[in-house]
C-alpha positions in Angstrom: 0.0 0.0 0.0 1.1 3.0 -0.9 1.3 6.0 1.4 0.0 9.6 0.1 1.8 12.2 -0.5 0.8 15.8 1.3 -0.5 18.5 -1.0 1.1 21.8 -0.9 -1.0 23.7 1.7 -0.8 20.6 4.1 3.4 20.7 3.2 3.7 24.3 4.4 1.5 23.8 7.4 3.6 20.2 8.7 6.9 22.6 8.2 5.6 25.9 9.8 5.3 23.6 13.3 7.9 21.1 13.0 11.4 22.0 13.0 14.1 20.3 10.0 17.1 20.8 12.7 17.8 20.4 16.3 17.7 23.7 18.3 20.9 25.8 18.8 22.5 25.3 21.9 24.7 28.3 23.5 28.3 27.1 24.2 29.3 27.0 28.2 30.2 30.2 30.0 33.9 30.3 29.5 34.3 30.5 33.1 33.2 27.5 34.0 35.0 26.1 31.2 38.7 27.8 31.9 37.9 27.6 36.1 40.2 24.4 36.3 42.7 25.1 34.1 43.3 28.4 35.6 42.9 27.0 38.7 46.0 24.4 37.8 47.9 27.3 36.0 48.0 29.6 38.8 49.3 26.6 41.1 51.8 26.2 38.8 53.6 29.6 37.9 51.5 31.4 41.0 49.5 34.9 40.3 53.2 36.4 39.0 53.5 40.6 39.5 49.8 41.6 39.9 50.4 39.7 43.4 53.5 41.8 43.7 51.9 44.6 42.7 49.1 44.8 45.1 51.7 44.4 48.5 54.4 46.4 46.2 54.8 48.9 49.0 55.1 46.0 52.1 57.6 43.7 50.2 60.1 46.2 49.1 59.6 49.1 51.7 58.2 52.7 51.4 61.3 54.3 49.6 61.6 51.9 47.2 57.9 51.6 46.2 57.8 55.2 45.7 59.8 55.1 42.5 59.1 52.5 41.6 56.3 50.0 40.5 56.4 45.7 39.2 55.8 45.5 35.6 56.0 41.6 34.8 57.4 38.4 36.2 59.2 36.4 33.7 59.4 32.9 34.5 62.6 31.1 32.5 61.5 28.4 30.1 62.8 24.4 31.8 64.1 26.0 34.8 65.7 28.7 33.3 66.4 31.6 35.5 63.3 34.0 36.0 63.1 37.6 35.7 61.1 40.5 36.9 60.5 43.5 35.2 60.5 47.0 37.2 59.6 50.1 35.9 61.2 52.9 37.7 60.8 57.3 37.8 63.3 58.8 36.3 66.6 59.4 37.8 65.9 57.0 40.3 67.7 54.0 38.5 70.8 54.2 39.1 69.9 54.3 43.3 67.7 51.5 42.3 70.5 49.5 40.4 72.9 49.6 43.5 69.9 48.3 45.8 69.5 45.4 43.1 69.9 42.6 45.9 68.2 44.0 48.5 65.3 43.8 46.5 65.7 40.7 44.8 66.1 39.4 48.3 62.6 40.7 49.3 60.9 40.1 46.6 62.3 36.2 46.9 61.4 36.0 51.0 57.6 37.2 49.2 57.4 35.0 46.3 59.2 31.7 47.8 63.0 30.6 47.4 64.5 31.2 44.7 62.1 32.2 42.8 63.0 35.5 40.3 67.0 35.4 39.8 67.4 38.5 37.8 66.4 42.0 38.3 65.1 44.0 34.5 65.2 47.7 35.4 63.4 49.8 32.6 63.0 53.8 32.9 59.9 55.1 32.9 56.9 57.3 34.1 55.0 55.5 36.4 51.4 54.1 36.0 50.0 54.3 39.5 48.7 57.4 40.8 49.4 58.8 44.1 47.2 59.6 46.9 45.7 63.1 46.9 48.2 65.4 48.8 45.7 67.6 51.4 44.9 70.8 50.1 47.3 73.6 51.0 46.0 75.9 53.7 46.8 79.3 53.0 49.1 81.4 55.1 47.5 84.7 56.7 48.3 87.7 54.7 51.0 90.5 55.5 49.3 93.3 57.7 48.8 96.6 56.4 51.9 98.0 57.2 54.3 95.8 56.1 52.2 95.5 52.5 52.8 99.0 51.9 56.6 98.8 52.4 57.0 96.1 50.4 55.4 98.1 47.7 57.2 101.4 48.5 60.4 99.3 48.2 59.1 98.1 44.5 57.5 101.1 43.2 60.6 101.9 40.7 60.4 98.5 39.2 58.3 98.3 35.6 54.7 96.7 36.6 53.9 93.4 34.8 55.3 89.4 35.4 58.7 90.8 36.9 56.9 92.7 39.6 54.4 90.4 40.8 57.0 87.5 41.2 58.8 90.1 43.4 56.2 91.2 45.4 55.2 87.3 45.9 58.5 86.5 47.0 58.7 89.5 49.4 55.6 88.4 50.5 56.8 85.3 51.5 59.9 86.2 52.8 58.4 88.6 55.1 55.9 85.8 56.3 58.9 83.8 57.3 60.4 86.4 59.6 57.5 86.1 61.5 
């Protein structure tokens, strides 16, 4: 027996409410995917200068963190010797090159034994910013008498840039005496 074919009206109603393919289904987060692995990774070569960067300022000391700041933690390919990489204000490297030890010897008592064997300086503004200073309070002004003098003694000079950076420092140097 033969089985009957749909017409053309019944053919686009059976394919308007069933579906040719399966549904799409969305891939995994990647989190949950990569979790493990990271998980194993960071075991393995640890969390590398954005730990040292975080306790910068307690593994290498105030005066050192100042001008300075971790950029990257090399680690040496089959147990080559690893490196870090410090970025470091201006004129400050050559202070920083002679305290070369010292810090590779903190930031090895941080990190575990042995751990970064070389020390890459590289010159360079630095990327963190720095607390707000406080605001500057202002200093009480010169009384009466002592503003007039200081403009009798400046009345000969020409008025513009010259003579308000004069009467600014006199101003200061006369709150000083005080």
């Amino acid at each position: 027996m033969r089985r009957r074919l749909p017409s053309t009206a019944e053919a686009l109603e059976i394919l308007k409410t069933k579906r040719s393919r399966p549904a799409h289904r969305p891939p995994p987060p990647a989190g949950r995917a990569l979790g493990g692995y990271v998980r194993e990774l960071d075991a393995k070569f640890g969390q590398g200068a954005s730990a040292l960067s975080a306790r910068w300022k307690e593994v290498v000391g105030p005066d050192i963190a100042r001008r300075t700041e971790p950029v990257k933690l090399v680690r040496g390919r089959n147990g080559g010797p690893s490196s870090l990489e410090i970025r470091v204000a201006g004129p400050s490297a050559a202070i920083v090159q002679h305290q070369a030890h010292e810090i590779l010897a903190r930031v090895n008592l941080f990190l575990g034994a042995d751990a970064v064997q070389k020390l890459r300086i590289v010159q360079g503004p630095l990327t963190r910013q720095e607390p707000a200073a406080a605001p500057r309070r202002r200093s009480a002004p010169l009384d009466a008498a002592a503003e007039a003098e200081l403009a009798k003694a400046l009345a000969a000079a020409p008025d513009g840039k010259l003579k308000q950076a004069l009467m600014a420092l006199g101003r200061g140097v006369l709150r000083s005496r005080r």
